[in-house]
N, CA, C and O atoms as a printed pandas DataFrame, in Angstrom:
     atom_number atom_name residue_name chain_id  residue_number  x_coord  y_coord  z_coord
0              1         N          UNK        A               1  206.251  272.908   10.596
1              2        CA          UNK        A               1  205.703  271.629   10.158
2              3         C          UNK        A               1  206.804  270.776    9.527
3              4         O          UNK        A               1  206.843  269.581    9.818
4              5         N          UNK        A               2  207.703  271.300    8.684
5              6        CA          UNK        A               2  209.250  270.526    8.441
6              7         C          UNK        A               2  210.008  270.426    9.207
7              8         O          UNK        A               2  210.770  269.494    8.950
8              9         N          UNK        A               3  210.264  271.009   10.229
9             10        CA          UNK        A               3  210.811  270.273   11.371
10            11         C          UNK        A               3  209.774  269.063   12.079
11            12         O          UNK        A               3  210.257  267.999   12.466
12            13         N          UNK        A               4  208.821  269.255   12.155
13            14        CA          UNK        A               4  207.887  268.282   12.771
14            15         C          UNK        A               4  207.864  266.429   11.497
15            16         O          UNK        A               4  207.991  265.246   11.811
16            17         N          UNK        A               5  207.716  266.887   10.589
17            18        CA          UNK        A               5  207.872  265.744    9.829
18            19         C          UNK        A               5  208.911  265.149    9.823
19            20         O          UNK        A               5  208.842  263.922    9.898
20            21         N          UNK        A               6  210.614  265.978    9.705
21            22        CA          UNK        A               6  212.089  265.422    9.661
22            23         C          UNK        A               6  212.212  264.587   11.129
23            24         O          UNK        A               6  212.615  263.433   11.274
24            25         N          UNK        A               7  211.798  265.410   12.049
25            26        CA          UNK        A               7  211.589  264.558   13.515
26            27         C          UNK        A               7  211.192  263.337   13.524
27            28         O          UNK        A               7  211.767  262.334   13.947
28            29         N          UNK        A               8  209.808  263.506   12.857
29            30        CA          UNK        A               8  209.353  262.075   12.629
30            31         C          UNK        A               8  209.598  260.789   12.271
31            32         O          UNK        A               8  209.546  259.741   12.915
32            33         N          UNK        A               9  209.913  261.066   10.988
33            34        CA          UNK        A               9  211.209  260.398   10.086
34            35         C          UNK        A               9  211.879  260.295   10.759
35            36         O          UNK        A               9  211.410  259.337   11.374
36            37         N          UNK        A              10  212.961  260.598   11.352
37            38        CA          UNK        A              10  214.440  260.580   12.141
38            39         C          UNK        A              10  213.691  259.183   13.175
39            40         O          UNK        A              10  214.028  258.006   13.050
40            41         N          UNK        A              11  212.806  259.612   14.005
41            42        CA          UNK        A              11  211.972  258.721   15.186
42            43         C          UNK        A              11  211.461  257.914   14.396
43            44         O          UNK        A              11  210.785  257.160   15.096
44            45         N          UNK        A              12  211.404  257.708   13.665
45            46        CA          UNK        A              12  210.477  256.314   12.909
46            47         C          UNK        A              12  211.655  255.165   12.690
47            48         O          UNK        A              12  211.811  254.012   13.093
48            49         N          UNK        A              13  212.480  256.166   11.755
49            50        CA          UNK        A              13  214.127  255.328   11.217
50            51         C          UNK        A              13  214.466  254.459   12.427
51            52         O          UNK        A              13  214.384  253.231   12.397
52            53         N          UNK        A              14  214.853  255.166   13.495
53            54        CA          UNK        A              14  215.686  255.090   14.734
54            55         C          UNK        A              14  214.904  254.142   15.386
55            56         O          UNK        A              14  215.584  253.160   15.683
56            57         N          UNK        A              15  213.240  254.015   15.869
57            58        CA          UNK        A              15  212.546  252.571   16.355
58            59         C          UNK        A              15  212.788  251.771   15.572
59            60         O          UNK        A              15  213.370  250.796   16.047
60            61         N          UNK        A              16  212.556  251.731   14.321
61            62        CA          UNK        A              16  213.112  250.531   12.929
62            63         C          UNK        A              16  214.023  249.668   13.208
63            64         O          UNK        A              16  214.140  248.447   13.316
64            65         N          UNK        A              17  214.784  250.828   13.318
65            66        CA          UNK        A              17  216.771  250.285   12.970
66            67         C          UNK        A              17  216.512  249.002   14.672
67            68         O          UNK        A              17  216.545  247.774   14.739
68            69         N          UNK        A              18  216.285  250.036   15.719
69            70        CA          UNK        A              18  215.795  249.543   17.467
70            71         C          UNK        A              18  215.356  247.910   17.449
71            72         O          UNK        A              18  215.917  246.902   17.880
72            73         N          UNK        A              19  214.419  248.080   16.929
73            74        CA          UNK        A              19  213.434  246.956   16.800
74            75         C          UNK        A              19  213.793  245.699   16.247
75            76         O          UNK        A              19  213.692  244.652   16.888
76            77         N          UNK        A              20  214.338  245.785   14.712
77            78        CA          UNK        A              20  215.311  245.269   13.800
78            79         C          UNK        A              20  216.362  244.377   14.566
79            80         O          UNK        A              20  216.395  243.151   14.456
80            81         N          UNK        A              21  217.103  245.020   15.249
81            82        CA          UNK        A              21  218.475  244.827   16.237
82            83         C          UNK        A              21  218.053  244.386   17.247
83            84         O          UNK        A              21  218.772  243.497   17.702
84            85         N          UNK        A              22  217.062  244.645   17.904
85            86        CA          UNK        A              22  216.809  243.929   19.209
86            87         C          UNK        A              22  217.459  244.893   20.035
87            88         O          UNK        A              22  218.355  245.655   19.671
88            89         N          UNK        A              23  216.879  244.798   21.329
89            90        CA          UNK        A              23  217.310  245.238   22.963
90            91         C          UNK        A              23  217.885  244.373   23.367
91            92         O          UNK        A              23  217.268  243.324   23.550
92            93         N          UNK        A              24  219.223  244.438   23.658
93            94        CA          UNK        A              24  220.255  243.309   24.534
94            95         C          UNK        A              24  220.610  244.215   25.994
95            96         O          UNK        A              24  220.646  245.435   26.154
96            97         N          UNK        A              25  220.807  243.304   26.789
97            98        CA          UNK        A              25  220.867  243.259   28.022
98            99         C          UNK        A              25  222.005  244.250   28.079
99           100         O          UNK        A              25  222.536  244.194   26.970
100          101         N          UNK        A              26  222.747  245.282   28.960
101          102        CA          UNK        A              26  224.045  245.824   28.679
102          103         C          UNK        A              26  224.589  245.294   30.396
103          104         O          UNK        A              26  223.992  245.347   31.472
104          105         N          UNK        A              27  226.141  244.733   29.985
105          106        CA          UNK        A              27  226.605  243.996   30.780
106          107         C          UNK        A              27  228.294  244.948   31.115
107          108         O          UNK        A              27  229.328  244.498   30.622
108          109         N          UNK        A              28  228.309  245.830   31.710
109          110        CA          UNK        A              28  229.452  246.057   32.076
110          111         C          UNK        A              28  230.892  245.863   32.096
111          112         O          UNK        A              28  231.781  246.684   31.875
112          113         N          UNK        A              29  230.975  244.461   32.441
113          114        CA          UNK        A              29  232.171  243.629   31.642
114          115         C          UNK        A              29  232.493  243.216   30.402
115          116         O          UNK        A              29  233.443  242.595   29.926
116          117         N          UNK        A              30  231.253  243.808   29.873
117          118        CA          UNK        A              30  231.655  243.635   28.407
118          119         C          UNK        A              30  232.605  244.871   27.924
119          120         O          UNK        A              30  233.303  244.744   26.918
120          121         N          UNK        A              31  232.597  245.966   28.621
121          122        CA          UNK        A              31  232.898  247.379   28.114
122          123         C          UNK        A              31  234.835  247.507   29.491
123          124         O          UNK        A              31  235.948  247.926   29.174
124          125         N          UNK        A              32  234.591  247.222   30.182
125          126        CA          UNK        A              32  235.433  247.201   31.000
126          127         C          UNK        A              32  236.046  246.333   32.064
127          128         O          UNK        A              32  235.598  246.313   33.211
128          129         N          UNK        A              33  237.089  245.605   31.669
129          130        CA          UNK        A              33  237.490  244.109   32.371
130          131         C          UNK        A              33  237.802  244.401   33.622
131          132         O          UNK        A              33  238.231  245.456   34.089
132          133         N          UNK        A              34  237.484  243.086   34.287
133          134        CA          UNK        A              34  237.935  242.806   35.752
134          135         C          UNK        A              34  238.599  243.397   36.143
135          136         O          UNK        A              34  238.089  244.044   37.059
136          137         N          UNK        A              35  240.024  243.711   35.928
137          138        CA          UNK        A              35  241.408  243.953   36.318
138          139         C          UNK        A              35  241.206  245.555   36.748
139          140         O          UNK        A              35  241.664  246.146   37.726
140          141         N          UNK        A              36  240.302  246.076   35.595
141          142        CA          UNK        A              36  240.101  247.476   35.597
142          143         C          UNK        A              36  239.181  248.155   36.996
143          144         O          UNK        A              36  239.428  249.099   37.747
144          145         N          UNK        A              37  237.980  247.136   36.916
145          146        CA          UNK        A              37  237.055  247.432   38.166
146          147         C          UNK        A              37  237.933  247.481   39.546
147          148         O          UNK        A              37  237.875  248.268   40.491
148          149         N          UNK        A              38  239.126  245.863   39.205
149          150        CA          UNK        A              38  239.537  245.737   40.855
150          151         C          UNK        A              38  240.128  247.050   40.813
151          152         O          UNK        A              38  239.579  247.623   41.754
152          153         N          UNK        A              39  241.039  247.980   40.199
153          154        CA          UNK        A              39  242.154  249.134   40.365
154          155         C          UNK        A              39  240.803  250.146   40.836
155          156         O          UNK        A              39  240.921  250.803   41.869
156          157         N          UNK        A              40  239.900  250.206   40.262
157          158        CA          UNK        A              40  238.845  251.435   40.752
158          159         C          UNK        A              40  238.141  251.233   42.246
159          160         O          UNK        A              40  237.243  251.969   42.655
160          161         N          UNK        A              41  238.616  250.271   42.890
161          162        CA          UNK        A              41  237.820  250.403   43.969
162          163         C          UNK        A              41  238.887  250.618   45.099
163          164         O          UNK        A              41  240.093  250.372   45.138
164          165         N          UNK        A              42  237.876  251.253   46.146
165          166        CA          UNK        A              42  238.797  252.214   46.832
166          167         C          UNK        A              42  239.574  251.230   47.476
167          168         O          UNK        A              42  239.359  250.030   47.305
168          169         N          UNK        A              43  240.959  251.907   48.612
169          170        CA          UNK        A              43  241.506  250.484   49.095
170          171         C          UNK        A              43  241.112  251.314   50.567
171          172         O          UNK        A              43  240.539  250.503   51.295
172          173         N          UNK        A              44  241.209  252.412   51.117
173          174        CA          UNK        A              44  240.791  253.217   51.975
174          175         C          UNK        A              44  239.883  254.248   52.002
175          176         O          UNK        A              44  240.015  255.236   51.280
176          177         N          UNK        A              45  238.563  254.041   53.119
177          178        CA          UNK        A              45  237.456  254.567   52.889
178          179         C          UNK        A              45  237.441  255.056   54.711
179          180         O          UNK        A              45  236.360  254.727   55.201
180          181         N          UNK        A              46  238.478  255.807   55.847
181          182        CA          UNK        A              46  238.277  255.966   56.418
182          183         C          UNK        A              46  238.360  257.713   55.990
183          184         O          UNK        A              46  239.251  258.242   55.325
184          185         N          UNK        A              47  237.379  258.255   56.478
185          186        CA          UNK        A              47  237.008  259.604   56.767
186          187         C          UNK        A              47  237.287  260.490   57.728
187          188         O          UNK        A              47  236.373  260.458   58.553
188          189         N          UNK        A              48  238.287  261.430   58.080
189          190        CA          UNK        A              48  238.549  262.216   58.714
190          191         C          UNK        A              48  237.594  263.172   59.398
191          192         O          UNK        A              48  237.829  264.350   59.128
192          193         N          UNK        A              49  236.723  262.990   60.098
193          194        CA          UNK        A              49  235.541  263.881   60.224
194          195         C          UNK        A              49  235.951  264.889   60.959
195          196         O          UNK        A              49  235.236  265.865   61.189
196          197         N          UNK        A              50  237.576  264.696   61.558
197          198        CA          UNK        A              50  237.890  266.176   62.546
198          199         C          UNK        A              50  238.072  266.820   61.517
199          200         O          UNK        A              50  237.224  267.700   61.368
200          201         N          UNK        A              51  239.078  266.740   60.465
201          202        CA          UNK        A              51  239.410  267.331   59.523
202          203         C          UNK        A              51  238.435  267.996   58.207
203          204         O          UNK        A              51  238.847  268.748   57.323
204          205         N          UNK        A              52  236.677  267.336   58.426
205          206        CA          UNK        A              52  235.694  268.021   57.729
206          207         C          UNK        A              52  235.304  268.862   58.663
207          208         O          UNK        A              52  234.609  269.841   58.392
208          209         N          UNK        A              53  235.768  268.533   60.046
209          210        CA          UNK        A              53  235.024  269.667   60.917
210          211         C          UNK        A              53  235.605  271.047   60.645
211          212         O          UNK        A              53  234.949  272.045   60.346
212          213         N          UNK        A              54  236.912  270.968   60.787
213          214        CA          UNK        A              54  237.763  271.667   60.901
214          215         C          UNK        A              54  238.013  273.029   59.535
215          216         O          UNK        A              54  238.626  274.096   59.565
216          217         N          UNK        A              55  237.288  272.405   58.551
217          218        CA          UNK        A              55  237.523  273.223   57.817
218          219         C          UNK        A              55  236.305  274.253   57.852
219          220         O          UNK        A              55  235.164  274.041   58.263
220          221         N          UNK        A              56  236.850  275.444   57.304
221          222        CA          UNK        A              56  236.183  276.684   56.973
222          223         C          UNK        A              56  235.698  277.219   55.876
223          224         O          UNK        A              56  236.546  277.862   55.258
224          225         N          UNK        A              57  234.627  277.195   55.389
225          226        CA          UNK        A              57  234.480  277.645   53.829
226          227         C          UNK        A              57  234.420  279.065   53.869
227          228         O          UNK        A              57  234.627  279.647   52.804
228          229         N          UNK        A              58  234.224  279.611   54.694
229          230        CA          UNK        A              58  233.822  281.018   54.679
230          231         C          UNK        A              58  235.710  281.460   54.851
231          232         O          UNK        A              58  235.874  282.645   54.560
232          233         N          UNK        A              59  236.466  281.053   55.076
233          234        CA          UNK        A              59  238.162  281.503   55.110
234          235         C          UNK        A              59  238.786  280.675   53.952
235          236         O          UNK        A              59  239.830  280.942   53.357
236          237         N          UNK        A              60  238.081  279.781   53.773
237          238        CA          UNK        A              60  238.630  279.232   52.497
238          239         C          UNK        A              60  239.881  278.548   52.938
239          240         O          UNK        A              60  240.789  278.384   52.124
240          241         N          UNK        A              61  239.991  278.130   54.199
241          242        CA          UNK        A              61  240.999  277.137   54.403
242          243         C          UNK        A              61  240.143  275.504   54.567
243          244         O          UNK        A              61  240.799  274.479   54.751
C-alpha cells in the first residue's frame, strides 16, 4: 500500500508539473541542425542482391 500511495504522488506531481508547462509540439530541428541531417543521409542506396545471395549463414561466410 506504500508503494501504491508513493506511485501516486510521484503520478500526480509529474501530471501537475505536465499540465503547468504545457505539451509543445517536438520539432526535430530544434535538437539537431540541418547540416547534421544532410551528413546522415545515405549518398548510396544500391544493394548488392548477388552478394546477399551469395552469402551463407550456416558457413558463416
Amino acid at each position: 500500500m506504500k508503494k501504491f500511495v508513493s506511485t501516486l504522488a510521484i503520478f500526480i506531481l509529474v501530471l501537475t508539473l505536465w499540465l503547468m508547462i504545457g505539451m509543445k509540439k517536438v520539432n526535430k530541428t530544434d535538437y539537431v541542425s540541418q547540416a547534421v541531417l544532410d551528413m546522415s543521409k545515405p549518398l548510396d542506396v544500391t544493394i548488392d542482391i548477388e552478394f546477399i545471395k551469395g552469402l551463407n549463414p550456416a558457413n558463416g561466410k
